[in-house]
C-alpha positions in Angstrom: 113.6 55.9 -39.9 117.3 55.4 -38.8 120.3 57.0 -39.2 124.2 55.6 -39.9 126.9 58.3 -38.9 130.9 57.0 -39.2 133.9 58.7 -39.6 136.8 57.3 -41.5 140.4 58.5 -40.6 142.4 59.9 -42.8 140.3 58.5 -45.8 141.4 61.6 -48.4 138.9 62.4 -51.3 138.5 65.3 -53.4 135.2 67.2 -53.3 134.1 66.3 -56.8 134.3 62.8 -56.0 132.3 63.3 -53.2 129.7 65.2 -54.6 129.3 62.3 -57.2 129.3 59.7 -54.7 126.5 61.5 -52.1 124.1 61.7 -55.4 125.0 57.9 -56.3 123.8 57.0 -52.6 120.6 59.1 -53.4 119.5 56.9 -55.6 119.6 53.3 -53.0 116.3 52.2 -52.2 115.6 52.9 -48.9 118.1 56.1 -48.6 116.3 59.3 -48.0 119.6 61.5 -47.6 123.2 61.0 -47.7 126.3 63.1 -47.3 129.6 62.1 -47.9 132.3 64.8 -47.2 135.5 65.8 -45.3 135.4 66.6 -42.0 135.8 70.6 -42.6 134.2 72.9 -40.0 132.2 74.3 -42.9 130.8 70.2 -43.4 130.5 69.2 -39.8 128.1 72.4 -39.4 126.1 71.1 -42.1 125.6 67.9 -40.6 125.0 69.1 -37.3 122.4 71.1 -38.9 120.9 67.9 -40.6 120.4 66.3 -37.2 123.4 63.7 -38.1 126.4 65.5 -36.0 129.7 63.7 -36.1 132.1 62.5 -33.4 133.9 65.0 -31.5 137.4 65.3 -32.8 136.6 65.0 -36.4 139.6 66.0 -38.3 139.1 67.9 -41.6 141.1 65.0 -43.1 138.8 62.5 -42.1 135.9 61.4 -44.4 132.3 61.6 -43.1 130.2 59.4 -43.9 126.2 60.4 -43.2 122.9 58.4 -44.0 119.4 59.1 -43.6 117.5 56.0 -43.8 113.8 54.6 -44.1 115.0 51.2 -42.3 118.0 49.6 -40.8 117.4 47.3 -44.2 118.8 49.9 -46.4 122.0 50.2 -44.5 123.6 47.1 -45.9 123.2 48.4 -49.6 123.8 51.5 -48.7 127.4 50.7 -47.5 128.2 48.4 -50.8 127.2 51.2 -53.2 129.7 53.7 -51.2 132.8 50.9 -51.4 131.5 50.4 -55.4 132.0 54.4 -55.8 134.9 55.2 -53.7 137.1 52.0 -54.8 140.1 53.1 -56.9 142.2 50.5 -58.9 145.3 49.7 -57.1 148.8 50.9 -58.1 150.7 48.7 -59.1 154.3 48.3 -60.8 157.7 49.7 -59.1 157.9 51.8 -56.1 153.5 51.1 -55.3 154.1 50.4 -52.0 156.3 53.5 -51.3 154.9 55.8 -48.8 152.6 58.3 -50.8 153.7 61.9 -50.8 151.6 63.8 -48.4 152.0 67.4 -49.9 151.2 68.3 -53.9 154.9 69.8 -53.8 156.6 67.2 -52.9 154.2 64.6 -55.6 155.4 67.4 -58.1 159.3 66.7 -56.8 158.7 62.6 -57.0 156.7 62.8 -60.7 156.7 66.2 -62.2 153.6 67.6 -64.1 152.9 70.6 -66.2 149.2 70.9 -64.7 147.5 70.3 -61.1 144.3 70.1 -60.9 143.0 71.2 -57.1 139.5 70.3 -55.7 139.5 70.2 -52.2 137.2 72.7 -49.6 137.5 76.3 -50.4 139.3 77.2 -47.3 142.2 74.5 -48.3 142.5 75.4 -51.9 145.0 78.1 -51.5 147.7 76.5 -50.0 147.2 73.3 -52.6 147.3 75.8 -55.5 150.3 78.1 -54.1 152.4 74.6 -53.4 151.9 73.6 -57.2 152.8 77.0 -58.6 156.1 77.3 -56.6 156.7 73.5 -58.2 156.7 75.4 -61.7 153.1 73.5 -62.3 150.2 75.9 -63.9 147.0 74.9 -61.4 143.4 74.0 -62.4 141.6 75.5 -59.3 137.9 73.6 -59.4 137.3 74.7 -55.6 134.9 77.6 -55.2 134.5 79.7 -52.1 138.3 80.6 -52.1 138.9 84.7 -50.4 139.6 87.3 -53.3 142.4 88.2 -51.6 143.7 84.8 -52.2 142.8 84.5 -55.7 144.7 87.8 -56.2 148.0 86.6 -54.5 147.9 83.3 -56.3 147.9 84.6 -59.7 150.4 87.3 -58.9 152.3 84.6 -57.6 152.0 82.6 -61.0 152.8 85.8 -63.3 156.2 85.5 -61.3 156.7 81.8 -62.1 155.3 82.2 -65.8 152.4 79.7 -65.0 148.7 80.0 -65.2 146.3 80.0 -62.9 142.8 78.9 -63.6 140.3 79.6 -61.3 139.5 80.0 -58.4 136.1 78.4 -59.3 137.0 77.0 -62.8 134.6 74.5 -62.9 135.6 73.6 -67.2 138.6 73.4 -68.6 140.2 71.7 -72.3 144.0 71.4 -72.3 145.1 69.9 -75.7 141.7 68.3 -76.1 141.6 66.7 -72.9 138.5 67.9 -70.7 138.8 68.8 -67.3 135.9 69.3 -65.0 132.4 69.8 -66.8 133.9 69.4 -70.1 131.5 68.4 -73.3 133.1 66.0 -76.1 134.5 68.4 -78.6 135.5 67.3 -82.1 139.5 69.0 -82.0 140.2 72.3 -84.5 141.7 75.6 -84.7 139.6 77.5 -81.8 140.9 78.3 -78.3 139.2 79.7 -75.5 139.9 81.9 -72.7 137.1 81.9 -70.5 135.9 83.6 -67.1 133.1 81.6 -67.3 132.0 78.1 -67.1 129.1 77.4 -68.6 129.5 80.4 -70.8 132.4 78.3 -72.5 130.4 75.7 -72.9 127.7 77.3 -74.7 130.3 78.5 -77.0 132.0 75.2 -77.3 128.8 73.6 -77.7 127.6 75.9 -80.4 130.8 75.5 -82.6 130.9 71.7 -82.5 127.6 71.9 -83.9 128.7 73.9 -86.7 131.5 71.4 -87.6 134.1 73.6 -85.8 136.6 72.1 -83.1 138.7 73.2 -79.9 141.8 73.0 -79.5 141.7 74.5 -75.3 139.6 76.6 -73.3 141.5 78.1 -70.9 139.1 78.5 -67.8 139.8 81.9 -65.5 137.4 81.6 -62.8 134.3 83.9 -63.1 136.4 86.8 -60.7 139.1 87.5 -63.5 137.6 90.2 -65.1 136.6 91.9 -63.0 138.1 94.9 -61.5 139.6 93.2 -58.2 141.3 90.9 -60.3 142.3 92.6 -62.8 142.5 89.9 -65.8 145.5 88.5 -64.0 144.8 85.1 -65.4 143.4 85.9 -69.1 146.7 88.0 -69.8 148.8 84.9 -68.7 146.4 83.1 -71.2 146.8 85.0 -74.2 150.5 84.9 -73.8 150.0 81.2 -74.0 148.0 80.8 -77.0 149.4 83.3 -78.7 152.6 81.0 -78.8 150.4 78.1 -79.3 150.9 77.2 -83.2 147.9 75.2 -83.3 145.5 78.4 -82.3 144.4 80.3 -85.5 141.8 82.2 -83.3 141.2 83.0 -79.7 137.9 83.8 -78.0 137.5 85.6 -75.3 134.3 84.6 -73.1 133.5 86.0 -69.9 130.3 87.3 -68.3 130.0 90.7 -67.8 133.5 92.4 -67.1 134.8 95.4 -65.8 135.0 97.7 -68.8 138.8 98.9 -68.1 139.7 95.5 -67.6 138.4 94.2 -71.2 139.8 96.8 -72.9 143.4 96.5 -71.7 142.9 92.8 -72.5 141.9 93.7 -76.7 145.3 96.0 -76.2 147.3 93.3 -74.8 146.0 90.6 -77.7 146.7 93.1 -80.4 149.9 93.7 -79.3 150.7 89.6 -79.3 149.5 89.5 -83.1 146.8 87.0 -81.6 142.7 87.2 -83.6 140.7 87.4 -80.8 136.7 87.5 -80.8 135.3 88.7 -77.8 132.4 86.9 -76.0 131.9 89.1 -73.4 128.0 89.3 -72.3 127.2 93.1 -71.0 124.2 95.5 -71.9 124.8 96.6 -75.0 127.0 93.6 -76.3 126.1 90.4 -78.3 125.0 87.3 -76.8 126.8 84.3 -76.5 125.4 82.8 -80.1 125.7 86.0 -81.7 129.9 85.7 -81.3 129.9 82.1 -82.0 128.0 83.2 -85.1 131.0 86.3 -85.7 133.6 83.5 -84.9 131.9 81.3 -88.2 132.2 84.2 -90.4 135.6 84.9 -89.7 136.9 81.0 -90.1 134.6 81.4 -93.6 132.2 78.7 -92.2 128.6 78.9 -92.7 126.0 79.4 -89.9 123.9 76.8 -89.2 120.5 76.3 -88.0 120.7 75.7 -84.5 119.4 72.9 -83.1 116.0 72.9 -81.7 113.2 70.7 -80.3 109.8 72.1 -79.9 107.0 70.2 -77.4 104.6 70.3 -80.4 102.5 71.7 -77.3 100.1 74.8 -77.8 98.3 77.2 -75.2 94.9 76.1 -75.0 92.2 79.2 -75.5 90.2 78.3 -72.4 93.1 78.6 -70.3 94.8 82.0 -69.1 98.6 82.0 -68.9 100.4 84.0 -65.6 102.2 87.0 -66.9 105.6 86.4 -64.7 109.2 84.6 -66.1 110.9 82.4 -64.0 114.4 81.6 -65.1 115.7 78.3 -62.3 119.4 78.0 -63.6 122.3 75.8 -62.8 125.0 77.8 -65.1 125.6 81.3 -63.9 126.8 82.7 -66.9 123.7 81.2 -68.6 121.5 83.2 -66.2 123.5 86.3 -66.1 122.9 86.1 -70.4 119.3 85.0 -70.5 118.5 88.4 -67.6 120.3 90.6 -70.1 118.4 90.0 -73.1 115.2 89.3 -71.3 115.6 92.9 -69.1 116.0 94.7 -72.6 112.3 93.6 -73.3 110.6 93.2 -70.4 112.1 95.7 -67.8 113.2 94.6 -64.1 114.5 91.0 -63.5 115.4 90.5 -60.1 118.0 87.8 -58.9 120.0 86.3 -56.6 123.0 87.2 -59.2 121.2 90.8 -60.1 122.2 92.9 -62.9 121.9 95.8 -61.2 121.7 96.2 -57.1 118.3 97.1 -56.6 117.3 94.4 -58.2 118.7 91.7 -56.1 116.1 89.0 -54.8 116.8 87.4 -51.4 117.3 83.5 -51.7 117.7 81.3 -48.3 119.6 78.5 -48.2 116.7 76.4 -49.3 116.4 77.7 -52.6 113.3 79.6 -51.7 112.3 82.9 -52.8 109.6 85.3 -53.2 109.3 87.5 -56.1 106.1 88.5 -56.2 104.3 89.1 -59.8 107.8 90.2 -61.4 110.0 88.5 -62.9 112.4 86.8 -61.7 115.9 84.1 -62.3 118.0 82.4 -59.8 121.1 80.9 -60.2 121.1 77.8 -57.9 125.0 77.3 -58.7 126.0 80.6 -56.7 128.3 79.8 -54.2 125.8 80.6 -51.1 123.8 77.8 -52.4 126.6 75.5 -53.0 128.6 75.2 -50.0 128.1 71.6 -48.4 125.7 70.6 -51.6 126.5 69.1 -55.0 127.0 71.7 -57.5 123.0 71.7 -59.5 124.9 70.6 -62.8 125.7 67.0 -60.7 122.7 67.1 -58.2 119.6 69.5 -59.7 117.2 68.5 -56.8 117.2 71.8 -55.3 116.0 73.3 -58.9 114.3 70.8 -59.7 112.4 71.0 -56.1 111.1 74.7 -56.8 109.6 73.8 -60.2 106.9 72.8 -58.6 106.2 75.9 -56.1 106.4 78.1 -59.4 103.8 75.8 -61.1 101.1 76.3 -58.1 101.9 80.1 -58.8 99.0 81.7 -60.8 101.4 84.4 -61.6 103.9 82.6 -63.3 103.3 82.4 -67.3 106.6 80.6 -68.2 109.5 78.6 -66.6 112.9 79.0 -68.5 115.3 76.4 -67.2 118.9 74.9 -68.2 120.3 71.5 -69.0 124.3 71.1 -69.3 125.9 68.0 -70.4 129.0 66.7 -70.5 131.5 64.8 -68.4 131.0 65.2 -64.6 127.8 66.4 -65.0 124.2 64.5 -63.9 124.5 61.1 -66.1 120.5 61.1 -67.0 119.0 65.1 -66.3 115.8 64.1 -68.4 115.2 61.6 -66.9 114.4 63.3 -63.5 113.6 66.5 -65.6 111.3 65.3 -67.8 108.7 63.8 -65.1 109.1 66.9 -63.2 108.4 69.2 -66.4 104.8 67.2 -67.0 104.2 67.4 -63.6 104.5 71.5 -63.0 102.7 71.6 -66.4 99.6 69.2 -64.5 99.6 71.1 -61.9 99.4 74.5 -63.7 96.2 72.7 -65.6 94.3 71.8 -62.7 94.8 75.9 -61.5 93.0 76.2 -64.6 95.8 77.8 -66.5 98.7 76.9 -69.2 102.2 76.7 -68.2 105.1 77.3 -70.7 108.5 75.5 -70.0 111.3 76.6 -72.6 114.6 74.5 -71.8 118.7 75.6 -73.0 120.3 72.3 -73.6 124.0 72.6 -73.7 125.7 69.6 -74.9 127.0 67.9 -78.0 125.9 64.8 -80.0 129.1 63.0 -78.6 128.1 63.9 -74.8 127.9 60.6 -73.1 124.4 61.4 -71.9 123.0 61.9 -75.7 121.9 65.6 -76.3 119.2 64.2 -78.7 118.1 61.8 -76.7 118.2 64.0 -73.3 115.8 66.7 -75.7 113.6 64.0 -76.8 112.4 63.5 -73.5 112.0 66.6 -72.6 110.2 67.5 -75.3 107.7 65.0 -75.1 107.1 66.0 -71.2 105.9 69.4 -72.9 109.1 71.7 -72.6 110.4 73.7 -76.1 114.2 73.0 -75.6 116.8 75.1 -77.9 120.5 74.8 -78.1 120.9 78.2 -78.3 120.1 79.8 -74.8 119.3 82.9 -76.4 117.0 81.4 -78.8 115.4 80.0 -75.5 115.4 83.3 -73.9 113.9 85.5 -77.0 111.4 82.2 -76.9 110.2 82.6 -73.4 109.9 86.7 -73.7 107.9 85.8 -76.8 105.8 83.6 -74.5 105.3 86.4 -71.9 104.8 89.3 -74.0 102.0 87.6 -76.0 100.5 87.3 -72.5 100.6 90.3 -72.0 99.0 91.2 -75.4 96.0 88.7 -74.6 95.3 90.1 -71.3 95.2 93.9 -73.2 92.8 92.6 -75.4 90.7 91.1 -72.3 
């Protein structure tokens, strides 16, 4: 085993890049780890803590560069699959060889732009964003771990300039039909968005391609912007915007739980607009997710469809007992904050690492580890305490994907409810290191002597470039029910555990 530490001056990437390029390395024979990063504080502790420290005098604008390798044979391969992923095509045509602006302001003054996008580490994010929105430029914020203070002064900052900001943390955004971030392909129509919530609005965009209906934008908020510290700042600025957007006939309004004030000064401000809205807004109490796209079909006078589904074909053998416990592993917050909601109002206490209600908060390390006991439980494993110096799950899943196989040795554990979100600048292939790892857990929970149900959410479209039918094949065939509804595939998984429960009554 060796290891292959350099540091590159001044060598600027941004952080989704980055992310992409540490999972491509992953995959090189011979590389057992790899991070590729800036030189932030917040990265240079997370490489000391590796046991692959950088230089002294690491800059935050230098790039990192860390390998763990089986050989000094995988170095060489390693280092031609990092040039293949960071090369860029050169500029060309007039003025290419002028000195680069050095500040987003001053890019803005040389070429101006009526969007930014900002990914860069959370602690750097603000003053990016804030230099755009004094250009005039509304900002895409996809950094996470920005202050709340900061998010707060940013968008009070854009009210004043009549921009929007989305974000902090908007990790999906579709501006005129072009995707930003984890964006699915769309077909184009007369639907907007405005959505404190990623994968929320993807479920939702998801959901109405499939029933023939298009998106014209979804106007990501950052997950914060309902609630009551924020204050809607960023939806208000929204609904201003579409409702002087011709093109939107209806506006939905997605968000996971929100602060109740905060919503309904939102419904006041889009009635007084003359904008339809439909409200996606998950709470106890309220609709799920497919129930609204479902209201959003009836009021465009479109029929609702059957939503997709793909069952494993796979039934509980009589023989064999089932645990009695639901695990929900999720890379989509908003997903996990829906399926605890529905699956609570059945089956009583869920606890989590992003808890419905305080006392049921489960403590998660930094590994991704838990210990819940015989309740149930879901994680969110794109939470920003399990993100910072990792890949966010919906690009790199390995920390998921790693427990799946500690819930499978569990003998308390009936049934393992998981997600699967497609789209650009997401995983390219999640089945195919899903799928293995589904059979697998299922194996193992056969040789404890017992069945083990996997139910899987696949959000995606036909159009996604990794194939939603081909993605749900596979993971059907490894044994795993998979719905394109997630809450179809939560109802399915309480099904799962409440029939359990009957058996063992009956015992």
């Amino acid at each position: 085993m060796t290891s292959h530490v350099e540091v590159r001056p001044g060598s600027y990437h941004d952080s989704v890049t980055l992310m992409q390029v540490s999972r491509r390395l992953q995959d090189v024979p011979g590389v057992r780890a790899a991070q590729v990063a800036m030189g932030t504080p917040l990265n240079l502790d997370l490489l000391a803590a590796t046991g692959l420290p950088a230089p002294e005098g690491t800059r935050p604008d230098d790039l990192v560069v860390a390998l763990d390798l089986a050989d000094d044979a995988a170095l060489e391969p390693a280092l031609t699959e990092l040039a293949r992923a960071l090369s860029a095509p050169a500029a060309s045509g007039a003025g290419s060889e002028d000195q680069p602006p050095l500040t987003t302001g001053s890019a803005l003054r040389r070429q101006p732009a009526d969007l930014v996008v900002v990914s860069v580490p959370g602690e750097a994010a603000f003053a990016e964003a804030v230099d755009a929105v004094q250009a005039g430029a509304s900002v895409m914020v996809f950094s996470d771990n920005v202050p709340l203070e900061q998010e707060v002064a940013l968008k009070d900052l854009a009210a004043e300039q009549d921009v929007l900001v989305m974000g902090p943390d908007c990790g999906t955004a579709v501006v005129g039909g072009l995707g930003l971030g984890f964006a699915n392909a769309v077909r184009p129509g007369p639907v907007s968005l405005v959505a404190a919530s990623g994968t929320g609005a993807q479920q939702v965009m998801a959901l109405l391609d499939a029933a023939g209906v298009g998106v014209r934008h979804c106007l990501g908020l950052g997950g914060r912007d309902l609630s009551a510290a924020v204050g809607g700042r960023s939806a208000s600025q929204a609904l201003r915007a579409l409702a002087a957007d011709d093109g939107t006939e209806l506006a939905v309004l997605v968000s996971k739980p929100p602060d109740r004030a905060v919503a309904e000064r939102l419904r006041n401000e889009a009635a007084a607009l003359g904008l339809p809205v439909e409200e996606a807004l998950l709470g106890e109490g309220r609709p799920d997710l497919t129930a609204a796209v479902e209201r959003v079909l009836t009021r465009l006078g479109r029929p609702v469809p059957d939503w997709p589904t793909w069952p494993s074909g796979c039934a509980s053998t009589p023989t064999r007992a089932r645990g009695a416990a639901l695990r929900g592993l999720f890379c989509g917050g908003t997903l996990c904050d829906e399926a605890m909601l529905l699956a609570s109002a059945e089956l009583g206490t869920v606890r989590s690492n992003i808890p419905l209600r305080p006392q049921w908060r489960l403590d998660v390390d930094g590994s991704g580890s838990w210990d819940a006991g015989d309740q149930h439980a879901m994680v969110d494993f794109g939470d920003d305490a399990l993100t910072r110096g990792r890949p966010h799950p919906m690009i790199d899943p390995t920390l998921r994907d790693a427990r799946l196989a500690a819930e499978a040795r569990d003998p308390r554990v009936g049934v393992l409810l998981l997600d699967v979100v497609l789209g650009h600048g997401t995983h390219p292939d999640p089945a195919s290191e899903l799928a293995p790892r589904v059979r697998a857990a299922r194996s193992l929970a056969v040789d404890g002597g017992r069945d083990l149900a996997v139910v899987v959410t696949l959000v995606g479209t036909a159009d996604d470039p990794q194939g939603r039918d081909t993605q749900a094949a596979a993971l059907a065939a490894a044994g795993a029910d998979v719905f394109a509804s997630n809450a179809q595939a939560v109802r399915h998984a309480v099904a799962l555990v409440a029939a359990t429960e009957a058996e063992g009554a009956t015992r």
